[in-house]
C-alpha positions in Angstrom: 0.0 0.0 0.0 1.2 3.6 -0.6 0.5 6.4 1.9 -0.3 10.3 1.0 0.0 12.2 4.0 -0.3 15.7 5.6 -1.3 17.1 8.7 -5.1 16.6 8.3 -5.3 13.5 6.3 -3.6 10.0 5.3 -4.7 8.4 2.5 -3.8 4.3 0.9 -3.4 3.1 -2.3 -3.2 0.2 -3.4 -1.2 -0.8 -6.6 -4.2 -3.7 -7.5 -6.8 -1.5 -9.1 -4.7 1.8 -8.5 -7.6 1.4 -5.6 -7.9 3.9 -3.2 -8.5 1.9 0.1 -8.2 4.3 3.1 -9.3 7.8 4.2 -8.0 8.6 7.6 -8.6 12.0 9.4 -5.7 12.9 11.4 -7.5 15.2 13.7 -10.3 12.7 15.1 -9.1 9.6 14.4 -11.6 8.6 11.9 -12.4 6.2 8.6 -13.9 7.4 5.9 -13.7 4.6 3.6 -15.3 1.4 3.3 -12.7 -1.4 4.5 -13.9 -4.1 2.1 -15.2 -6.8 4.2 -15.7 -9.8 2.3 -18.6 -10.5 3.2 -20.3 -7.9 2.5 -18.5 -5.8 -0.7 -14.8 -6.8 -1.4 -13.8 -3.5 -2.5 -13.0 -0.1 -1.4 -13.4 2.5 -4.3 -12.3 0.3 -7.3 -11.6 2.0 -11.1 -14.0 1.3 -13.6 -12.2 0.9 -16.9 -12.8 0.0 -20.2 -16.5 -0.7 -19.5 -19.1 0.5 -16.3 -21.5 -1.7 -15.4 -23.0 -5.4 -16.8 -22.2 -6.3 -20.8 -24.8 -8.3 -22.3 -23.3 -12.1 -22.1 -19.9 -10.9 -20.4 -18.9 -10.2 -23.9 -18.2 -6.2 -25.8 -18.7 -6.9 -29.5 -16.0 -4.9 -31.3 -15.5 -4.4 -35.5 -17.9 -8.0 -35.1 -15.6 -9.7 -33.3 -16.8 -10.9 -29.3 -14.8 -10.3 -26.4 -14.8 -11.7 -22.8 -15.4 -8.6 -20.6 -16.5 -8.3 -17.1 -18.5 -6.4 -15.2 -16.6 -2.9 -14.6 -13.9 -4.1 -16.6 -10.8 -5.1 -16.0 -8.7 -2.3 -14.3 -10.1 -3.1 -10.8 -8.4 -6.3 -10.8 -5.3 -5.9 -12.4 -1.8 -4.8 -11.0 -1.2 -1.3 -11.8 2.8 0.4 -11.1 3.5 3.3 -9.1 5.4 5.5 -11.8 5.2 8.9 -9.8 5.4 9.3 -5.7 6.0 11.8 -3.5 4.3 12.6 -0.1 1.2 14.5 -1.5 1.1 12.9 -5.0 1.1 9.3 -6.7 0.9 8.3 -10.5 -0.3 4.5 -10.8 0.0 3.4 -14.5 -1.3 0.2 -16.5 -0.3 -0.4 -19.9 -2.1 -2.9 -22.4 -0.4 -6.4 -22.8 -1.2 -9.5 -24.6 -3.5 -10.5 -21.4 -5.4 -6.8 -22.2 -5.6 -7.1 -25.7 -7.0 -10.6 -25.8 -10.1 -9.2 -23.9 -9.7 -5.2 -25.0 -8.3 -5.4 -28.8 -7.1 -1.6 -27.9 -3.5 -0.4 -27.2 -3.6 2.2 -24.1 -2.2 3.6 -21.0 -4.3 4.1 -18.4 -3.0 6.3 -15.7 -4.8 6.7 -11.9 -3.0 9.8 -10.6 -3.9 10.9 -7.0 -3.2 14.4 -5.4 -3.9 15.1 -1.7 -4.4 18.8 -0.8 -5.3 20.2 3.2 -8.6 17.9 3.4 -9.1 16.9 -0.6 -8.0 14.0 -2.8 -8.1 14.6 -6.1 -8.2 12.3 -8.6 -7.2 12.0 -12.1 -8.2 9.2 -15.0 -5.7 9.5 -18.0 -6.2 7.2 -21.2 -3.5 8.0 -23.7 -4.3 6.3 -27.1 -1.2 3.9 -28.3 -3.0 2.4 -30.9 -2.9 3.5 -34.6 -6.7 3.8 -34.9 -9.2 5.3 -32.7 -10.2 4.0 -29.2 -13.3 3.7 -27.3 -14.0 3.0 -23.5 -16.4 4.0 -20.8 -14.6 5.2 -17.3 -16.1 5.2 -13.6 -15.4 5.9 -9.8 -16.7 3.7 -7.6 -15.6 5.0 -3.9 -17.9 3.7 -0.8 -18.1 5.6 2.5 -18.8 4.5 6.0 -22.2 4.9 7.4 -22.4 6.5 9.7 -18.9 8.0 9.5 -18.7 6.7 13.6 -19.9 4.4 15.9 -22.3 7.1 17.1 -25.5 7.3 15.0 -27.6 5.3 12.8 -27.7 5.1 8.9 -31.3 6.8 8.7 -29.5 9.7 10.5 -27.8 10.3 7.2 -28.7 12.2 3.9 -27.0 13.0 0.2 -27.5 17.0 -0.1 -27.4 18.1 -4.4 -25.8 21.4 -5.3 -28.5 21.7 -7.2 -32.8 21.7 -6.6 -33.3 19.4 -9.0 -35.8 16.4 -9.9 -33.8 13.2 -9.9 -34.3 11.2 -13.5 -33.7 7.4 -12.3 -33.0 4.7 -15.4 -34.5 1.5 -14.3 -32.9 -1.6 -15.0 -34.0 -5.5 -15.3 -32.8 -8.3 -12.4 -29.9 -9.0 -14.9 -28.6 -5.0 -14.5 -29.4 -3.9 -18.2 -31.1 -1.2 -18.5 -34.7 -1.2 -19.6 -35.3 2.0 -21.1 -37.6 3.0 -18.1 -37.3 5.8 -16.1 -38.9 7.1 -13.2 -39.1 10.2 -11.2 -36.9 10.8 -7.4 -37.7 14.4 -5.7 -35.6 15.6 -3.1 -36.6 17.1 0.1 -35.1 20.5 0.1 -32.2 19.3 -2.5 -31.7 16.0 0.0 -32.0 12.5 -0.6 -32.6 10.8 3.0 -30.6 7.3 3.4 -32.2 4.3 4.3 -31.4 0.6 3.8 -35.0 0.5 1.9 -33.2 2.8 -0.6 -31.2 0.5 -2.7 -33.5 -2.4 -2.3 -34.0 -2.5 -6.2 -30.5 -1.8 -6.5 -28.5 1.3 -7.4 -30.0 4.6 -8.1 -28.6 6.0 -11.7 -29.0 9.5 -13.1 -27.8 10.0 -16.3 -28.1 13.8 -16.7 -27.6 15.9 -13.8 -27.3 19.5 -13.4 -25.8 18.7 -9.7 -22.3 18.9 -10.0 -21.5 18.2 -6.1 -23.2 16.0 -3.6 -22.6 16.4 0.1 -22.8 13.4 2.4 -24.4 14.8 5.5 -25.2 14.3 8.9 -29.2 15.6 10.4 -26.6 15.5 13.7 -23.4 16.7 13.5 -21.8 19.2 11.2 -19.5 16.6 9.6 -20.0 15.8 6.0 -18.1 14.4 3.2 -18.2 16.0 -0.4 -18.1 14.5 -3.9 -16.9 17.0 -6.7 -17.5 15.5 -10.5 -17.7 18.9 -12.9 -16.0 16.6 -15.9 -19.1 14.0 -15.5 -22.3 14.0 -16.7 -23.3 10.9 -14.0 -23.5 9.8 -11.3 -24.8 6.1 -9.9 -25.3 5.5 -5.9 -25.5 2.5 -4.6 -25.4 0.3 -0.9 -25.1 -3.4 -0.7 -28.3 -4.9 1.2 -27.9 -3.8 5.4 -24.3 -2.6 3.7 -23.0 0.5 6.7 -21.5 2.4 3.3 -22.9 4.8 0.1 -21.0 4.2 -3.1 -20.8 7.8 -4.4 -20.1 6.7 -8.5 -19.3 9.5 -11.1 -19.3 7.7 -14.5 -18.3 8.3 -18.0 -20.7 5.2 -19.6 -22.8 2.5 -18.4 -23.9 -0.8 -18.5 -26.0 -2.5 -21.5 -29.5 -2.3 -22.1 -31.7 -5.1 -22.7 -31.7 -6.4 -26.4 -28.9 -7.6 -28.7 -25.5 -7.1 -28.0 -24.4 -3.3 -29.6 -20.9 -2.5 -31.2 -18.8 -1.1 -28.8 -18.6 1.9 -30.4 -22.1 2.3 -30.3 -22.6 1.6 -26.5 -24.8 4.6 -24.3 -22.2 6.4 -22.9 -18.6 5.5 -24.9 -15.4 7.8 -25.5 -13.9 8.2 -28.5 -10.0 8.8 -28.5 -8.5 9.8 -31.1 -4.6 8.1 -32.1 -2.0 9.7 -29.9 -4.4 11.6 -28.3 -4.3 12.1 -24.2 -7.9 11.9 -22.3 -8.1 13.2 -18.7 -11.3 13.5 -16.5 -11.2 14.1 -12.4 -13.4 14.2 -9.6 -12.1 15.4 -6.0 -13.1 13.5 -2.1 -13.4 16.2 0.7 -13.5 15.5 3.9 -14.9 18.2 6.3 
């Protein structure tokens, strides 16, 4: 694990997944991130990369030919290398190989670069095109957070505040998680969305097109709140595990199939297109206040 440090925060990395795994405020002793019990949800904040979400059959279907592809992809699981470190700052790179290109027929280097500032982490996805024709991918976050942030409190005692009053447009999707084309209205109570367990009993909430650009993980006790920052995308997913004590917070760029016959990749909801030699960068930013 690699450790980013000042005097408010300490922060791990892992090099599997370039995963963030630890949040740790200095000044009362608290963890902010979801330690990954087994259980329950085996991950902390994994990368989603070169897909977001379920692919119809576990396959992408690129220039006609089928690929084995995963749900989220394949960067969550593979070994990333720390190419850039210093105290406040940490560059984890993966580049394609033969096990990458017999799943992902793309060259690319995909670069997780993390920056820790007073009480933010920012982080930055990088895709540099290798290849000699164009690429395509979708890209996602998928950080949890304890709830509640302590042992005091109960989950109901916690709510998602939008930087934005908006009306919440959620895509419904099938038992399989493909989308159905479906959508269905979410209003928020004074720009709040209340946490309960009842919440994600259908699974995760998904809004495609938000004006919100921030959401606030608050507290109707304490002053305490974590923030989410995403102004490079569009969406956002959020999600719990049944009786799970966490939120996943999810910007994406992309998302899983919808229901129907397997698309070109190309053509999925969602895709980047890179150009060749050309350098893609998105970020979003954790603060903890």
């Amino acid at each position: 694990m690699h450790v980013l440090e000042n005097e408010f925060l300490s922060v791990g990395i892992l090099n599997k997944g370039a995963e963030l795994c630890s949040i740790s405020n200095k000044i009362n002793g608290l963890e902010y991130l979801w330690q990954a019990e087994p259980s329950v949800w085996a991950f902390h904040a994994p990368n989603l990369f070169p897909v977001v979400g379920n692919c119809m059959n576990n396959q992408i279907q690129i220039e006609g030919i089928k690929y084995p592809m995963q749900r989220h992809g394949f960067a969550r699981h593979s070994n990333f290398i720390l190419t850039e470190s210093s105290a406040k700052h940490a560059v984890f790179t993966l580049d394609y190989s033969e096990q990458t290109l017999a799943v992902y027929p793309f060259k690319f280097l995909l670069q997780v670069a993390y920056h820790l500032q007073d009480t933010e982490i920012t982080m930055d996805y990088i895709v540099i095109n290798k290849d000699d024709k164009p690429i395509f991918f979708s890209i996602g976050a998928h950080p949890a957070f304890n709830i509640p942030f302590s042992k005091d409190g109960t989950y109901d005692d916690y709510y998602i505040e939008f930087d934005q009053d908006e009306v919440l447009v959620k895509h419904l999707f099938n038992d399989a998680g493909f989308f159905t084309g479906e959508t269905t209205q979410v209003f928020l109570d004074s720009r709040r969305l209340n946490l309960s367990k009842d919440l994600f009993r259908d699974g995760a909430l998904v809004f495609k097109d938000l004006l919100s650009k921030e959401v606030l993980i608050r507290n109707h006790q304490t002053p305490n709140f974590v923030s989410v920052s995403y102004e490079d995308f569009p969406s956002l997913g959020i999600w719990a595990a049944p009786d799970a004590a966490f939120v996943c917070i999810e910007p994406w760029l992309g998302y899983a199939d919808s229901t129907g016959e397997l698309k070109e990749f190309s053509e999925k909801d969602g895709i980047q297109k890179l150009e060749t030699s050309k350098v893609f960068e998105c970020s979003f930013t954790i603060g903890i206040n």
